[in-house]
C-alpha positions as CSV (number, residue, x, y, z in Angstrom):
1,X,-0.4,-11.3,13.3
2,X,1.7,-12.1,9.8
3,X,2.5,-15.0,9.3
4,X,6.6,-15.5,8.8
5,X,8.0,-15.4,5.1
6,X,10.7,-16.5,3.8
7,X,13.6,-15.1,2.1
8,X,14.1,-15.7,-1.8
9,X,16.7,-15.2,-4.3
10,X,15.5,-16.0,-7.9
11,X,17.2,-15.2,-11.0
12,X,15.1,-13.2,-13.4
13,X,17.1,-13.7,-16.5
14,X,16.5,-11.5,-19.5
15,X,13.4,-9.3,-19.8
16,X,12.3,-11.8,-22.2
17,X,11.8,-14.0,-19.5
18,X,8.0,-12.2,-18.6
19,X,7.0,-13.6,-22.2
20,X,8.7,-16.2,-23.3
21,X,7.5,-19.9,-22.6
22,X,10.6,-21.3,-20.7
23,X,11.4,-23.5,-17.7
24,X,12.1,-20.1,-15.3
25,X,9.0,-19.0,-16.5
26,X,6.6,-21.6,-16.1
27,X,8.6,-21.8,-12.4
28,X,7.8,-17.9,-11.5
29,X,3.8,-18.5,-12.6
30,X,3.2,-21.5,-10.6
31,X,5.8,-20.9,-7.6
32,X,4.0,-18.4,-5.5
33,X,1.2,-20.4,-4.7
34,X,3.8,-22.3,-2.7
35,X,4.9,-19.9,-0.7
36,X,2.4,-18.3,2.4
37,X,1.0,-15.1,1.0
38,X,3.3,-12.0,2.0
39,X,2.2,-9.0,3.5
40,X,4.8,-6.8,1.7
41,X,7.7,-7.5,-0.4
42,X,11.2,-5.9,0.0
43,X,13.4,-6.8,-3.0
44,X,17.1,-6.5,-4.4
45,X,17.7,-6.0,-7.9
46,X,20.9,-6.1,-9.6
47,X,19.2,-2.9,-11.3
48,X,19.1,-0.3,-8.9
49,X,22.4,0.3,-8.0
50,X,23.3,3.2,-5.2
51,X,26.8,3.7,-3.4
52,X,24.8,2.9,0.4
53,X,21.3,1.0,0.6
54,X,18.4,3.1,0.1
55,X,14.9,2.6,-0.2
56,X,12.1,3.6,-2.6
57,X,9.5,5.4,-0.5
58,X,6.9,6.1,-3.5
59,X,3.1,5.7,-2.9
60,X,2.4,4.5,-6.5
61,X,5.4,3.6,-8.2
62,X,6.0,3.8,-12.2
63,X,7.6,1.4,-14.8
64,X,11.4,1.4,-16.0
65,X,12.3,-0.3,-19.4
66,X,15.9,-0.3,-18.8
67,X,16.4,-2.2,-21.8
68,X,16.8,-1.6,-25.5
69,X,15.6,-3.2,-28.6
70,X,13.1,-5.9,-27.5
71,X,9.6,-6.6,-29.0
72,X,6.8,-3.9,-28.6
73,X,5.1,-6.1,-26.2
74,X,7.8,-6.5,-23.3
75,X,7.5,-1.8,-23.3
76,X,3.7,-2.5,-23.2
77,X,3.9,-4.2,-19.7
78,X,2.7,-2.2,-16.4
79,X,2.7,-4.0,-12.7
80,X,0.7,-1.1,-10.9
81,X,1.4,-2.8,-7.4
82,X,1.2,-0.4,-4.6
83,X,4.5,1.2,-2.7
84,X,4.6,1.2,1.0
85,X,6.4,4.2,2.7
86,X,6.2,2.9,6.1
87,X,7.9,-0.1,5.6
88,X,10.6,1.7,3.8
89,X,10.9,3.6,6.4
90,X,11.2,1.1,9.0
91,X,13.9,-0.8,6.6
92,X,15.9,2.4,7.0
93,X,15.4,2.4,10.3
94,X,16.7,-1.2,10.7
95,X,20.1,-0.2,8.7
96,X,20.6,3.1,10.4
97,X,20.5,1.6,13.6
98,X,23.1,-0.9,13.0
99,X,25.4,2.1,11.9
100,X,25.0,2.3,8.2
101,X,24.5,5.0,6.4
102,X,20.8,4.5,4.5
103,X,18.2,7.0,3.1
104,X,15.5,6.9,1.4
105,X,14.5,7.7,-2.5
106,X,11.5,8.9,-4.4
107,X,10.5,8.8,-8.3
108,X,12.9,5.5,-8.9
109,X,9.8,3.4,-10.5
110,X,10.1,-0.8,-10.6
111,X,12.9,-1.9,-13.2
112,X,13.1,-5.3,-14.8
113,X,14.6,-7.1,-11.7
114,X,11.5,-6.4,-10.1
115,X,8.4,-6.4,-12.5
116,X,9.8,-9.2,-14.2
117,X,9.6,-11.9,-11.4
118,X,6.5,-9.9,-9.6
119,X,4.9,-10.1,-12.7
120,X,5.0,-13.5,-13.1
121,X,4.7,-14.7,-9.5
122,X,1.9,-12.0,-8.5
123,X,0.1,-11.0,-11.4
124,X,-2.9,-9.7,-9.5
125,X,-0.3,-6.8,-8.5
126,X,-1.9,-6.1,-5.1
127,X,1.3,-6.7,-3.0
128,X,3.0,-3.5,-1.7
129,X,6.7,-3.7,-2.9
130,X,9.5,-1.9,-1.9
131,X,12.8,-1.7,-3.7
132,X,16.2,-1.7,-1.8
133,X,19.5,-0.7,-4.0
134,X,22.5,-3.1,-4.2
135,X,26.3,-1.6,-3.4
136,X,28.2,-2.6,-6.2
137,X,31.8,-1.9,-5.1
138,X,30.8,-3.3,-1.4
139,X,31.3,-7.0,-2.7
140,X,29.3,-9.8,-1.3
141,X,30.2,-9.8,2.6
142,X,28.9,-6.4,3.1
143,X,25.2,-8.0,1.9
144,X,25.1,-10.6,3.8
145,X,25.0,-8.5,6.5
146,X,22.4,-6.2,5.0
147,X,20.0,-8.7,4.3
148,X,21.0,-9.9,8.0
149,X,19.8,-6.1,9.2
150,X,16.6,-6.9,7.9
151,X,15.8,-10.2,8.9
152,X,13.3,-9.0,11.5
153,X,11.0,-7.7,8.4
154,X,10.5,-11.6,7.2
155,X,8.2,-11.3,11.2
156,X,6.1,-9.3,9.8
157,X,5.2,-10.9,6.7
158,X,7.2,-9.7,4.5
159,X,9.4,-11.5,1.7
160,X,12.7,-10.5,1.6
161,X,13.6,-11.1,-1.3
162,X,16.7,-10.4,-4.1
163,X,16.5,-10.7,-7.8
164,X,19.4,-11.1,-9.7
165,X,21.2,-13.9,-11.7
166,X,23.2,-17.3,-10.5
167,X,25.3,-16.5,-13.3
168,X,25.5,-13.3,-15.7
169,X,28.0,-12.8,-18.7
170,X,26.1,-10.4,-21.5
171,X,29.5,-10.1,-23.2
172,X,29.6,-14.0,-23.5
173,X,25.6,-14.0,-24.6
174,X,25.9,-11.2,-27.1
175,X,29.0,-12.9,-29.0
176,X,27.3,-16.6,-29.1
177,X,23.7,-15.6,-29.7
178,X,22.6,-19.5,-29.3
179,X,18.5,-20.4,-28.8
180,X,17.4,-20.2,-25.6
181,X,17.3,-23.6,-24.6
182,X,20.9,-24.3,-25.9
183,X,23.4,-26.7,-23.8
184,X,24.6,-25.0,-20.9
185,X,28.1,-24.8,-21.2
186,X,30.4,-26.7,-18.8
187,X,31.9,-23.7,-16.9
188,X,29.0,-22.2,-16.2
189,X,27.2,-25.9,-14.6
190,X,30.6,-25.7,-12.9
191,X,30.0,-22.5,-11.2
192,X,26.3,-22.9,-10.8
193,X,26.6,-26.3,-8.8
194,X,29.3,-25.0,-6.1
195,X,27.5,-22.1,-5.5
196,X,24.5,-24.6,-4.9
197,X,26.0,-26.8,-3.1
198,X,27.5,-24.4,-0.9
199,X,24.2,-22.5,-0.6
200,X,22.1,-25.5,0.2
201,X,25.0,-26.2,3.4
202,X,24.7,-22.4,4.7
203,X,28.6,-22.1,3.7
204,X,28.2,-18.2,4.1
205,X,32.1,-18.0,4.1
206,X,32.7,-19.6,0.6
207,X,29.3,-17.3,-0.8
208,X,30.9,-14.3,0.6
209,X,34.7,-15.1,-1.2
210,X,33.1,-16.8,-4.0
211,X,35.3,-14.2,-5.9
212,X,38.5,-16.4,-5.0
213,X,36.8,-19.7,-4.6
214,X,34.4,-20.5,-7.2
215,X,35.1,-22.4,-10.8
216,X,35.4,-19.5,-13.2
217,X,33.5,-17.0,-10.9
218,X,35.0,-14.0,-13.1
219,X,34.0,-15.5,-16.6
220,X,30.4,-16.1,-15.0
221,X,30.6,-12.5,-13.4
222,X,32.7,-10.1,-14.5
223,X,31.1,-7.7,-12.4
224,X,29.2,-8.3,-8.7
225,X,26.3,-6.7,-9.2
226,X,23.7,-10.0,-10.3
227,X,25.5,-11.9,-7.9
228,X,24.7,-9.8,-4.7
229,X,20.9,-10.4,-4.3
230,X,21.8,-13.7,-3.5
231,X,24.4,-13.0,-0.2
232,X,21.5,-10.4,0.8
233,X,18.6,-13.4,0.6
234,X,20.9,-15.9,2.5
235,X,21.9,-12.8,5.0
236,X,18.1,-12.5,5.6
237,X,17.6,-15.8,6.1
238,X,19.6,-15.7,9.2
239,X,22.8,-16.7,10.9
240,X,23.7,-19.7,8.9
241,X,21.0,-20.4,6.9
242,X,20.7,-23.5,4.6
243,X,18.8,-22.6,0.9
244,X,16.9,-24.8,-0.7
245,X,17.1,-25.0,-4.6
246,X,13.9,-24.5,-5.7
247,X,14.6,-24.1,-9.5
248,X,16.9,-24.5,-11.7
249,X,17.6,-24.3,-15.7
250,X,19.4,-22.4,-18.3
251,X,18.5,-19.8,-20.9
252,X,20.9,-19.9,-24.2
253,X,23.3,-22.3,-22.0
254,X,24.9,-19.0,-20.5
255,X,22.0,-17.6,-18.0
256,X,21.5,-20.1,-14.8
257,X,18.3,-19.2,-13.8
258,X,18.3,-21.0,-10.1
259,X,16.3,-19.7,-7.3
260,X,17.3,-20.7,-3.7
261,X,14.3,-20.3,-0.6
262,X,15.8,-19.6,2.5
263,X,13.2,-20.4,5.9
């Protein structure tokens, strides 16, 4: 039998975050050997966006470098780890049967939400992963319940997990184009520490309206869809779960990087 995993949100920054030499980085390399060693890992990314939750259902997935203009290096990375049909399957399942509307996809390859945390965390590549879209336009009630839905999965050995970012203004980052380890700037700590501290008390009311209750929650996202992974990790953690921070920094005093466990 599997041991029981977990559920994880981490924040996986820019793509420059798989080469780089910062705190988040040196985190994601060393971090896994914390954790028991999953089974399978189902995963969130801010990137793969679809109007209900669907899952990727490819054998051997490929790459996506949905980026633009980065060193030759970052295009040059491949994570070959396996897909696992079945347990896509059975994560559609779970969703259907809870009266959601689900499916599953083929040909959608790992984008940098995924590879770029895997990468680091699981270098060896030999985990099967399977990707689950985020709803952009369902807001962050709607995944807490999905990550609630599959909850059961964690049973089984596999880490739930969703990869976004604690805090996620490009517009902001483009017009300041500070060094990576600039000062964080004081409304984004402001944001980052209540969603913390309402995270670490299992406050899934104020997570799921952080819209209309956190500091400067539009500044630090004017849109949803890096903030979501985080409402579907606590959902699968269960009915009022408390995270643990179990990182936290800042890249160019814009991009919290915090990761919260959830057991």
């Amino acid at each position: 039998m599997s041991q029981k995993m977990p559920s994880l949100f981490v924040s996986h920054g820019s793509p420059m975050t798989a080469l780089m030499d910062t705190p988040a980085h040196r985190w994601f390399k060393s971090f896994a050997k914390e954790l028991p060693r999953p089974r399978a890992i189902l995963i969130a990314s801010a990137h793969f966006e679809e109007d209900v939750p669907v899952f990727t259902s490819d054998e051997k997935p490929e790459m996506i470098y949905d980026f633009g203009g980065f060193p030759k290096p970052l295009y040059e990375i491949v994570y070959p780890a396996p897909g696992e049909p079945e347990l896509a399957l059975r994560a559609a399942h779970l969703v259907n049967d809870a009266g959601w509307r689900t499916g599953l996809v083929q040909n959608r390859g790992f984008d940098h939400g995924t590879w770029v945390p895997l990468k680091l965390m699981y270098p060896e590549a030999d985990i099967p992963v399977v990707q689950i879209s985020v709803q952009h336009a369902e807001g962050s009630p709607h995944h807490i319940e999905l990550g609630r839905m599959l909850a059961p999965l964690r049973e089984d050995g596999v880490l739930v997990m969703g990869s976004g970012s604690l805090t996620h203004n490009l517009w902001e980052l483009s017009r300041r184009r500070g060094e990576v380890d600039a000062k964080a700037l004081d409304w984004v700590v402001d944001f980052t520490e209540w969603v913390a501290e309402k995270v670490e008390a299992g406050d899934t009311d104020a997570i799921a309206n952080y819209r209309m209750e956190a500091p400067h929650a539009k500044e630090n996202h004017p849109r949803d869809e890096h903030f979501l992974p985080l409402p579907f990790a606590m959902g699968a953690g269960g009915a009022n779960a408390k995270g643990k921070r179990v990182h936290a920094s800042y890249d160019y005093g814009l991009l919290a990087m915090d990761a919260f466990l959830f057991e």
